[in-house]
C-alpha positions as CSV (number, residue, x, y, z in Angstrom):
1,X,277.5,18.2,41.9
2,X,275.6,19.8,44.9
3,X,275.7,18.8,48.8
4,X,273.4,15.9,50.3
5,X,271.3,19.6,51.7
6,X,270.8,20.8,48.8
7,X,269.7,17.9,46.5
8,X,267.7,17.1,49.6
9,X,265.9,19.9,49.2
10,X,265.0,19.5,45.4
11,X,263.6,15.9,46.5
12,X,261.2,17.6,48.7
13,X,260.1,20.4,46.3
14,X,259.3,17.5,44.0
15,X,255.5,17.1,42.6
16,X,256.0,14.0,40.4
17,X,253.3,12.7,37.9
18,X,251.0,10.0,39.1
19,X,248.4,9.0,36.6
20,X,248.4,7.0,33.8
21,X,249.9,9.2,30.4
22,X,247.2,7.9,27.5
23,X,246.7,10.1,24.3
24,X,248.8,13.1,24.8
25,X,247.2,13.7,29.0
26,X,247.1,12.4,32.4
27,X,244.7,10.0,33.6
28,X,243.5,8.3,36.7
29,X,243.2,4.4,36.5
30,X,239.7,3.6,35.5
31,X,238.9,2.0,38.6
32,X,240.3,4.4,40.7
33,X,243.1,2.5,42.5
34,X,246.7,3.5,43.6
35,X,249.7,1.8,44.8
36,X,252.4,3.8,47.2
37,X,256.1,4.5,45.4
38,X,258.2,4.0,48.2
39,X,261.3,5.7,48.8
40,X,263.9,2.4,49.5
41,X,266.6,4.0,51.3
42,X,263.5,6.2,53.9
43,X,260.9,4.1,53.3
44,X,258.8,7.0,53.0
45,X,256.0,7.0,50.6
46,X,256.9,9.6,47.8
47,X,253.6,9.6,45.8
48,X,250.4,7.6,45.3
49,X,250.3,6.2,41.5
50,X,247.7,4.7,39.4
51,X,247.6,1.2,39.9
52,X,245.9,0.7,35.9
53,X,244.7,-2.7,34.6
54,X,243.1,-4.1,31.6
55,X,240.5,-1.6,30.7
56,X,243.2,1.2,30.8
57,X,245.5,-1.0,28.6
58,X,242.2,-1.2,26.2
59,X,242.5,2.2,26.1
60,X,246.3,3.2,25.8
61,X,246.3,0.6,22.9
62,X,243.5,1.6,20.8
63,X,245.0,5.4,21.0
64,X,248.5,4.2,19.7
65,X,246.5,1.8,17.4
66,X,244.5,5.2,16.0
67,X,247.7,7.3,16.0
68,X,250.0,4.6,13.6
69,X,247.3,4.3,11.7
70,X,246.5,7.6,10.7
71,X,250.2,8.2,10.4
72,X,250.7,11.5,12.4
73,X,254.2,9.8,13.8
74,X,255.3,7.1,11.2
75,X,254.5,8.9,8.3
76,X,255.9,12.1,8.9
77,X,259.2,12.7,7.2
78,X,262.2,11.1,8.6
79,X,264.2,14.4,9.8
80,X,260.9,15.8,11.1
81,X,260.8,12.7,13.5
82,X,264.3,13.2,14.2
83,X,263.3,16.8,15.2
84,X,261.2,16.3,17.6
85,X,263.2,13.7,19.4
86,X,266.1,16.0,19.5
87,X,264.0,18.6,21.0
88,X,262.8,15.9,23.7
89,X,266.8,15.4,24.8
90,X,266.9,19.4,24.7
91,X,264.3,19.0,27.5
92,X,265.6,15.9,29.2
93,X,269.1,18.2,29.6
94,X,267.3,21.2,30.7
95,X,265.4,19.3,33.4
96,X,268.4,16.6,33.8
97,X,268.9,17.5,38.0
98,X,265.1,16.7,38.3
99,X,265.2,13.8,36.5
100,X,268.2,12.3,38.7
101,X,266.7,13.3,42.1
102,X,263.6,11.6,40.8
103,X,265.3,8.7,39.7
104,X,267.3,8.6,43.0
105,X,264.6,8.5,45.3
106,X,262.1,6.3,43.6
107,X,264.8,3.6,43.3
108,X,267.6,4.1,45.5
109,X,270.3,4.4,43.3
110,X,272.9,7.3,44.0
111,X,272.5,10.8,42.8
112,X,276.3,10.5,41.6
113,X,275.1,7.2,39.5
114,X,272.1,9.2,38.3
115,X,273.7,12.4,37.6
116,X,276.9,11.2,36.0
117,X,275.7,8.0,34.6
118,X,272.0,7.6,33.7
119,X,270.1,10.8,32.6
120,X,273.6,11.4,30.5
121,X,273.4,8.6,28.8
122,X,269.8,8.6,28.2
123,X,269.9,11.8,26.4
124,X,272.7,10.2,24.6
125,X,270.7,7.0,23.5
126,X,267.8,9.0,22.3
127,X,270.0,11.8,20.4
128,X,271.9,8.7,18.7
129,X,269.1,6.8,17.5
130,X,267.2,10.4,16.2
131,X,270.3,11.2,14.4
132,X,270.1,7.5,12.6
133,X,266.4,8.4,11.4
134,X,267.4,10.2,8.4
135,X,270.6,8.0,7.8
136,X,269.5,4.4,7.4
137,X,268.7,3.5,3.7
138,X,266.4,0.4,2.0
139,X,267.9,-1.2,-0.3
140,X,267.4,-2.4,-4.3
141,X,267.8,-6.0,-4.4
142,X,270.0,-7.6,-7.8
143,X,266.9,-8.4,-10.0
144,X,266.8,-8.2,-14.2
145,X,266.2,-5.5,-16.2
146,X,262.7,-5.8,-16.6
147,X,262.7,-5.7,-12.9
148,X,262.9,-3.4,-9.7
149,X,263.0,-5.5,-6.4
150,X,263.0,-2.9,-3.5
151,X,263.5,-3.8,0.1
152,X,261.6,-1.8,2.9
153,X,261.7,-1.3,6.1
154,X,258.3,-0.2,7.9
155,X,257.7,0.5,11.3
156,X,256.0,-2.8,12.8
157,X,253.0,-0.7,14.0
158,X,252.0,-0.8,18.0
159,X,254.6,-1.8,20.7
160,X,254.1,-2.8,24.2
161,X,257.2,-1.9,26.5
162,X,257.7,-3.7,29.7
163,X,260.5,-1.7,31.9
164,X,262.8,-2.7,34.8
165,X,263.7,-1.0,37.9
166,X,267.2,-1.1,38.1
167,X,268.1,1.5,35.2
168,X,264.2,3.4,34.8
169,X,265.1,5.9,32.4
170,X,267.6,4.5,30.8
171,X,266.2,1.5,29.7
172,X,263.3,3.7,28.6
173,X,265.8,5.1,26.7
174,X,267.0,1.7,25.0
175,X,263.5,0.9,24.1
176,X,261.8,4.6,22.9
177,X,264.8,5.6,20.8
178,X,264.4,2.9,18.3
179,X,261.3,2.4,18.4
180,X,260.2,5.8,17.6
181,X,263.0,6.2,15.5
182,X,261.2,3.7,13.2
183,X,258.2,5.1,13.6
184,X,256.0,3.0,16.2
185,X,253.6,4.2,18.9
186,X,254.5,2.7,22.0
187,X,252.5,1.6,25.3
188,X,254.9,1.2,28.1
189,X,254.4,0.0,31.5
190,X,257.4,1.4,33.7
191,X,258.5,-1.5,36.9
192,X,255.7,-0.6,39.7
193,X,258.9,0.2,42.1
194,X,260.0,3.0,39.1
195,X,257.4,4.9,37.5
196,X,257.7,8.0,38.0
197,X,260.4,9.0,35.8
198,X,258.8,7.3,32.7
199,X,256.1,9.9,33.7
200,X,257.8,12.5,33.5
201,X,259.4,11.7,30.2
202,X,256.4,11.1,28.5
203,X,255.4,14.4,29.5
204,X,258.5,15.9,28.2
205,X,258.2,14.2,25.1
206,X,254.7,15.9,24.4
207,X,256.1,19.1,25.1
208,X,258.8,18.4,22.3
209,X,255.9,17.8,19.6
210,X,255.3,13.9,19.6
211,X,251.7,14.1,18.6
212,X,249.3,12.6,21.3
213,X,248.8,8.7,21.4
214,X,252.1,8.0,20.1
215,X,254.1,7.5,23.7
216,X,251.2,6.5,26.4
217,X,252.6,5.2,29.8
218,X,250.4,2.6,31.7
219,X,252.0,2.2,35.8
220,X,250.6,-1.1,37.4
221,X,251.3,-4.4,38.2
222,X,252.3,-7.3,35.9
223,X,249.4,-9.2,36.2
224,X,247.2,-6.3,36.1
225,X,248.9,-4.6,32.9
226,X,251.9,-6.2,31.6
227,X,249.8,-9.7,31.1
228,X,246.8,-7.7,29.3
229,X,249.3,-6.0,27.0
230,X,251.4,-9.1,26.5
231,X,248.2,-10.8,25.2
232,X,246.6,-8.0,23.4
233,X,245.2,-9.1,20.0
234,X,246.0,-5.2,18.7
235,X,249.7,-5.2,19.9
236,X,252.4,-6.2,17.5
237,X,254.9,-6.2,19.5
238,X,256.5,-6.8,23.1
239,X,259.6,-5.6,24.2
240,X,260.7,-6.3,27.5
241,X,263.6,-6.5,29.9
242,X,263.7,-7.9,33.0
243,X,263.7,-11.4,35.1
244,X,264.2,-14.4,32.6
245,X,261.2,-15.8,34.6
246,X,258.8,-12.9,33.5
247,X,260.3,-12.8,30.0
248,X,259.5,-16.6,29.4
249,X,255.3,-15.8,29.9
250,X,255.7,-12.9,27.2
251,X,256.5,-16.1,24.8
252,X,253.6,-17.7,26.2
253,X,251.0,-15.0,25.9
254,X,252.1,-14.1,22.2
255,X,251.8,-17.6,21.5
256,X,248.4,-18.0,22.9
257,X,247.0,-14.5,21.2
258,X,248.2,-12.9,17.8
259,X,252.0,-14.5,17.7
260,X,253.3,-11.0,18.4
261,X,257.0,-10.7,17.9
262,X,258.4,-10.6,21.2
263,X,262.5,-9.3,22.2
264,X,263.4,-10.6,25.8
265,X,266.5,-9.0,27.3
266,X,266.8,-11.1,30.0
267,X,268.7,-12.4,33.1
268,X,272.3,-13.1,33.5
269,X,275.3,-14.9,35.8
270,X,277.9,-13.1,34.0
271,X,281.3,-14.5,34.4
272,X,284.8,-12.8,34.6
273,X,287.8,-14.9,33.6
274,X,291.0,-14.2,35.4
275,X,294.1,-15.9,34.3
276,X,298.1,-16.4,35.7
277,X,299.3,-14.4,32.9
278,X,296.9,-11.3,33.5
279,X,299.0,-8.2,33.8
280,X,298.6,-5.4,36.8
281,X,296.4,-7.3,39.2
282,X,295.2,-4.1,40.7
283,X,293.5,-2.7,37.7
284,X,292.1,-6.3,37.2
285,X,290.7,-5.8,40.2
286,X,289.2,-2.0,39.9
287,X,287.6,-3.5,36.5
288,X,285.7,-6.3,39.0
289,X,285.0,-4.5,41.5
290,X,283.5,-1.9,39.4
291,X,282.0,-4.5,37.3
292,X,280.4,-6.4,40.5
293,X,279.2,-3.7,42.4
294,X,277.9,-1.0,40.2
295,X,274.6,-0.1,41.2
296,X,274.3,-2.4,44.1
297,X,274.9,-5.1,41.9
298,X,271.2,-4.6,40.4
299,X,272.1,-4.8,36.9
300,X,272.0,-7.5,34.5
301,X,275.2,-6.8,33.1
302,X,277.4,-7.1,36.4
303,X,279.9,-9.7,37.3
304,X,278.8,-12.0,39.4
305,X,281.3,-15.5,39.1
306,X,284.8,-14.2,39.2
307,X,286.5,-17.1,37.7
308,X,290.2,-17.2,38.7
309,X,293.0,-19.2,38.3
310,X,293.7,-20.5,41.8
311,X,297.3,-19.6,41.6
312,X,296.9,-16.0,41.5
313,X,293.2,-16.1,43.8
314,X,294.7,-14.7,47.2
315,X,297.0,-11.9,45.4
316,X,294.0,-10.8,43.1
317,X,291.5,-11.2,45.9
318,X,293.5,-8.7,48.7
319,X,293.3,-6.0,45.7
320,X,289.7,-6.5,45.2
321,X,289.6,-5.9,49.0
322,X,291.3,-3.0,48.7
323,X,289.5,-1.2,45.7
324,X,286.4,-1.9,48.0
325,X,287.1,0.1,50.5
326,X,286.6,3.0,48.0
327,X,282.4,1.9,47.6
328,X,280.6,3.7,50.6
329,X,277.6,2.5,51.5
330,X,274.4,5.0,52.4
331,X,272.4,8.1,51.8
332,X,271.6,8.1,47.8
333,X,270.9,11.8,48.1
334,X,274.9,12.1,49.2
335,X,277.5,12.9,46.3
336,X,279.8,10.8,47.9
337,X,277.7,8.0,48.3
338,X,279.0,5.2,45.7
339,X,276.1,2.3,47.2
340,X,272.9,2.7,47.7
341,X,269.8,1.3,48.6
342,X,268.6,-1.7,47.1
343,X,265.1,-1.6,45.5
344,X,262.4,-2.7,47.4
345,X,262.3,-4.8,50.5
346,X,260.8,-7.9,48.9
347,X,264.5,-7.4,46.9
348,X,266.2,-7.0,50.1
349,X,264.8,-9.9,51.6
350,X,265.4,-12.2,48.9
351,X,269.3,-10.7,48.7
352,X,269.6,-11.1,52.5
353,X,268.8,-14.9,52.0
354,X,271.8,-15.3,49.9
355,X,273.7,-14.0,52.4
356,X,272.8,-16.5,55.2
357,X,273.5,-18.8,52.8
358,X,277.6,-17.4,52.9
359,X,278.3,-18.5,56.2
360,X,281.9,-17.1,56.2
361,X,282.5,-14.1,53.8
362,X,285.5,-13.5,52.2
363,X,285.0,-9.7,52.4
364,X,281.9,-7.7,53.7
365,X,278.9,-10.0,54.2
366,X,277.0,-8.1,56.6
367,X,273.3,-5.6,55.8
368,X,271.8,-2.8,57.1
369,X,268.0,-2.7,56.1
370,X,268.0,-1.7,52.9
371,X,271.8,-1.4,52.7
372,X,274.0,-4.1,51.7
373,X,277.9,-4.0,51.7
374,X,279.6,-5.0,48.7
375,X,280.3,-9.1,49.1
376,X,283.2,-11.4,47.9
377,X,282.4,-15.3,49.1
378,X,284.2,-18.0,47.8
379,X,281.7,-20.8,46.6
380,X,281.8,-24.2,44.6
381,X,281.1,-24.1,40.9
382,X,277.6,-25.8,41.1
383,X,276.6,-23.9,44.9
384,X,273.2,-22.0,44.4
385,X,275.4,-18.9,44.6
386,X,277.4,-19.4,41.5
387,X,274.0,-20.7,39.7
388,X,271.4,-18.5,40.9
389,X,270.7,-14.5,39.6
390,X,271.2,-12.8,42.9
391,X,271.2,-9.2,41.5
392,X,273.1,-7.6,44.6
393,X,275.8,-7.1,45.5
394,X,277.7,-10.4,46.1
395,X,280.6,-11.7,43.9
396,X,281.1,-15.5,44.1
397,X,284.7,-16.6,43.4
398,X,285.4,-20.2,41.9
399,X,289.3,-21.3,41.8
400,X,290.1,-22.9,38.6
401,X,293.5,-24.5,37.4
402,X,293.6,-24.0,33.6
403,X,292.3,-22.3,31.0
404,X,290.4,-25.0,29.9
405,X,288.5,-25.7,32.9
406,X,288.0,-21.9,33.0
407,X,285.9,-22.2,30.0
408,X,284.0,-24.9,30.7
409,X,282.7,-23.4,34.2
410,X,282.2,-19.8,32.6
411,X,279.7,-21.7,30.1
412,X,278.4,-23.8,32.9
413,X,275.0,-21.6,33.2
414,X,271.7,-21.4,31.7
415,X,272.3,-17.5,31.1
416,X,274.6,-16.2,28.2
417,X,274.5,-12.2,28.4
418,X,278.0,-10.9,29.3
419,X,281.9,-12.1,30.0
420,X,285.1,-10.2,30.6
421,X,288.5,-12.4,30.1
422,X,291.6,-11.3,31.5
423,X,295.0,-12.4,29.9
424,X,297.7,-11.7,28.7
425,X,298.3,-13.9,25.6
426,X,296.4,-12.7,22.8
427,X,295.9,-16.0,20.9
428,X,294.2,-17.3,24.1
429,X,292.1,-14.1,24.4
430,X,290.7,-14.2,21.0
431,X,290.6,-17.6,21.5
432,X,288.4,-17.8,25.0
433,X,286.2,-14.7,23.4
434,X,284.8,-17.0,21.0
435,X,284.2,-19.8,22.9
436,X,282.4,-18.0,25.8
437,X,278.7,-18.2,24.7
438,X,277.4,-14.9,25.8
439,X,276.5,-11.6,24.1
440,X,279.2,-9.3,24.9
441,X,282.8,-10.1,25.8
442,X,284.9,-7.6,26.8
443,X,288.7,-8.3,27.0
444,X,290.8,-7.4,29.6
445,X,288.1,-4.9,30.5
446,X,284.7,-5.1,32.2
447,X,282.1,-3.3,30.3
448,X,278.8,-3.4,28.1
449,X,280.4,-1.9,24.8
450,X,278.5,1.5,24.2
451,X,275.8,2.6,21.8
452,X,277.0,1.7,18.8
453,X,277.1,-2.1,19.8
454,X,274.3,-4.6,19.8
455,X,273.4,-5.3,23.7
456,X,271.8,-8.9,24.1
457,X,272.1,-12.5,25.4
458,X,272.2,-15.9,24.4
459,X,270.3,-19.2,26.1
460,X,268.1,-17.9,28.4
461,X,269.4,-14.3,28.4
462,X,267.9,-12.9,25.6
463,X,266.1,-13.4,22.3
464,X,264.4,-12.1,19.4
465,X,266.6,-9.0,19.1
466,X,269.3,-6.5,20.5
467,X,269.4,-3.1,22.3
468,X,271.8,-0.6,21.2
469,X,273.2,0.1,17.4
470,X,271.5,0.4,14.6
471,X,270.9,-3.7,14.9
472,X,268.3,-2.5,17.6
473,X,266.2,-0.7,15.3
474,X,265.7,-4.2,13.2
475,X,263.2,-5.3,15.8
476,X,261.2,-2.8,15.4
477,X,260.7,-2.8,11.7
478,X,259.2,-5.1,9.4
479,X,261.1,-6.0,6.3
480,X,258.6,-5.8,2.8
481,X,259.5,-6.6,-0.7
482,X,257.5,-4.4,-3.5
483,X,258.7,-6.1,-6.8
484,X,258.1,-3.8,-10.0
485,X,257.2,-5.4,-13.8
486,X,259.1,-2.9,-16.4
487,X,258.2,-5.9,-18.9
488,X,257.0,-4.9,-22.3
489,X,254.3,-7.7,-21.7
490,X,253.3,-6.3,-18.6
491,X,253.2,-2.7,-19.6
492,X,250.7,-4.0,-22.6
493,X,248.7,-6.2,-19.7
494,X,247.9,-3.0,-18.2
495,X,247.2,-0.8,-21.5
């Protein structure tokens, strides 16, 4: 990695794109407005962007409309799609340093995060899902033998894409590489606090050969752009991630326009099960502490109810403490920096009033403007900090007695994305995996399994569909049945 100076200096030479990306060029909103993208960690305005709304979703829309249906993506040959998506990761690695000083100072995470973490695996989720193209077969159904049944899959046509801010390109990523893999033209609106790297991609992604109208990026506001594309009459799909609050409208507006399928990767209060019988404590505690504080805490995934069995709470909680001395809080630009800033300071202030809720913390509890230090409180299994999504960096910790009671409290939520169980008896391990009600549980582990595994949640956590694996690509096809009559009968029909 290079020094704080010298990445410092890339940030400044930076001249991101601003405009909207519609059919294959850049374009002012149509009525001329902008919005600042705000550095979190300066508060220094990095660029002006388009603040778009209705008529430019009209637009963006009708272009991907015009390119599926004239085919120029989804009916080119499979490993010609898969070319030019592997040419786009050729691009995103050339221009990877870029990318990650971009995506460091329009969100705040840290360049070692971005860097080591994000535009990597990125690349990676694109390559993977390009190198599926060519690989994933229909399928001839059992029918007699005056009969062929075939089973299709088609690309389900235009798809509105509704971004985060807490992982930009990456969750770009999740949602592109499918979704072009199958052959869709896409509309995306990037989080207002994180455009700029969805930008840039889209511009990389032109340079690799995706024909014009196929990827069109659309910066704004929800009401001004995700709303109009979430009840467009011409979009056949939404995919979004984000707040469980926001997802549930996206149901709402398909239902009162063309019933467009809709996928929702949504909130979580992910819980981590410790037990008496987990072995080496202090690795326990370098999975939750990694699994808490990652990224500020900003991530759906992240553990936020450590559930632990009270006879081993103090022990497990001084390792915790100690593992957290290793997260320094400050500069995102510094390589050393492991937290840093959180998003926005509407995010800040809504974080910061979870901490005066803490009274006492067990470990850290104190902010800095935009600069939180990791947390540990101790809370009650119905307190608004073991209910509520805080998505920063605070882990609530709830004593339990028995395995049992553990169970019951980790299912205790309205949210059902992730788990992590800790224990040392395998029957019960199996055991408490299937009776956690959440997407992913990882065993004696903390983790989101890795591209090759479905990514979603139950309850309010997710539906409609999954991100990673070959399941994701599902939700972006429709299925179709073309049943052939070899039937002498039929044949003479037809003569």
């Amino acid at each position: 990695m290079l020094t704080t100076e010298e990445y410092r200096a890339i940030a400044n030479d930076l001249s991101p794109a601003t405009t909207a990306f519609i059919d294959g060029g850049f374009r002012p909103a149509e009525l001329g407005g902008t919005f600042d993208s705000v550095n979190p960690a300066t508060g220094d305005v990095i660029a002006q962007v388009a603040a778009c709304g209705a008529v430019d979703v009209d637009l963006a829309v009708s272009k991907a409309r015009a390119a599926f249906d004239d085919g120029r993506w989804a009916r080119l040959h499979p490993s010609a799609r898969k070319d030019v998506l592997i040419r786009l990761c050729k691009l995103m690695t050339r221009n990877a340093r870029e990318l990650a000083v971009l995506e460091s100072v329009d969100s705040g995470k840290t360049i070692y995060d971005c860097e080591t973490v994000d535009i990597p695996e990125a690349i990676h989720c694109i390559k993977w899902h390009a190198e599926a193209i060519d690989k994933i077969n229909d399928t001839v159904a059992p029918a007699s033998d005056d009969h062929i049944a075939l089973v299709v899959r088609e690309p389900i046509g235009v798809v509105g894409v509704v971004l985060p801010w807490n992982f930009p390109l990456l969750m770009m990523a999740w949602k592109i590489g499918p979704a072009l893999a199958a052959g869709c033209s896409l509309v995306l609106k990037p989080a207002e606090e994180t455009s700029l790297t969805a930008l840039r991609l889209a511009e990389l992604a032109m340079e690799a050969g995706l024909p014009r109208g196929v990827l069109n990026v659309v910066p704004g506001t929800g009401p001004d752009v995700g709303e109009p594309l979430g009840r467009h009459m011409d979009v056949d799909m939404i995919s979004f991630t984000g707040s469980t609050q926001t997802g549930l409208r996206f149901l709402g507006y398909a239902a009162e326009s063309n019933a467009k399928e809709v996928v929702l990767e949504m909130g979580g209060k992910n819980p981590c099960i410790v037990m008496d019988d987990a072995e080496n404590l202090d690795l326990v505690a370098q999975h939750i502490v990694n699994g808490a504080f990652w990224n500020m805490g900003e991530n759906c995934s992240a553990i936020s109810r450590l559930i632990v069995h009270a006879d081993i709470n103090d022990a497990l909680l001084d390792r915790i403490a100690a593992h957290m001395r290793h997260l320094p809080v400050g500069d995102p630009l510094d390589p050393e920096t492991r937290q840093g800033a959180l998003v926005s300071e509407a995010h800040c202030s809504k974080v910061r009033g979870y901490l005066d809720q803490v009274g006492t913390a067990r470990i850290g509890g104190t902010s800095d403007g935009p600069f939180f230090d990791p947390t540990v409180v101790e809370v009650a299994p119905d307190s608004t900090l073991a209910r509520d999504e805080i998505f920063g960096p605070i882990l609530s910790v709830i004593p339990v007695q028995s395995f049992d009671q553990a169970i019951a409290v980790a299912n205790d939520t309205d949210y059902g994305l992730c788990a992590s169980l800790f224990t040392a008896n395998a029957k019960r391990a199996i055991r408490g995996a299937r009776m956690i009600r959440a997407g992913t549980v990882t065993v004696n582990s903390y983790g989101e399994g890795d591209i090759a595994t479905p990514f979603g949640g139950m309850k309010m956590s997710g539906f409609g569909g999954r991100d990673n694996s070959l399941h994701a690509h599902d939700q972006y096809t429709q299925l179709k049945t073309i049943w052939i009559d070899l039937s002498d009968d039929a044949e003479g029909a037809v003569a």
